[in-house]
N, C-alpha and C positions, 0 to 999 in steps of 0.2 A: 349185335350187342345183346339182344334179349335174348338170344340162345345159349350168350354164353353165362347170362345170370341166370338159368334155367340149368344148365350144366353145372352151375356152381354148386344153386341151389340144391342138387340132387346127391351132391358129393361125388359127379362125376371130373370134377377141374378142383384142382387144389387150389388156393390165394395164389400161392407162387408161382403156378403157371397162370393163373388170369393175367397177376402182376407184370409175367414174362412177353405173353402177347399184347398185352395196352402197350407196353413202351418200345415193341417193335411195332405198333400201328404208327403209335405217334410218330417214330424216327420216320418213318414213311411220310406219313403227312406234313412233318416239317421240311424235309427233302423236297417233297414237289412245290413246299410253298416257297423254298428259298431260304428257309430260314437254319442256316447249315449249325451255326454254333448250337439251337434247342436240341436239333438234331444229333451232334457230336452228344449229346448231356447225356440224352436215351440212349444212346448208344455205351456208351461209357459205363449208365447203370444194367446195360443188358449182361457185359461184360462182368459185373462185378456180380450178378444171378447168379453166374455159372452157364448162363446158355450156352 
């Protein structure tokens, strides 16, 4: 996580792709937790990025 606010901070990671990777982390981490609907939600916003 600090590399990627180092990377942001440098203007090497645009908002949009930090925004694009947090909510595939998360989809991740709600997946292993079980928790499928938070999951579907990320998911659903990754879809509507454009990724």
């Amino acid at each position: 996580m600090v590399e990627l606010i180092q990377q942001l901070e440098k203007n090497q990671m645009d908002t949009c792709e930090l925004y694009r990777f947090l909510l595939e982390d998360l989809a991740n981490l709600y997946h292993d937790a079980g928790c499928y609907q938070k999951e579907s939600y990320c998911l659903r916003k990754l879809m509507q990025t454009g990724y």
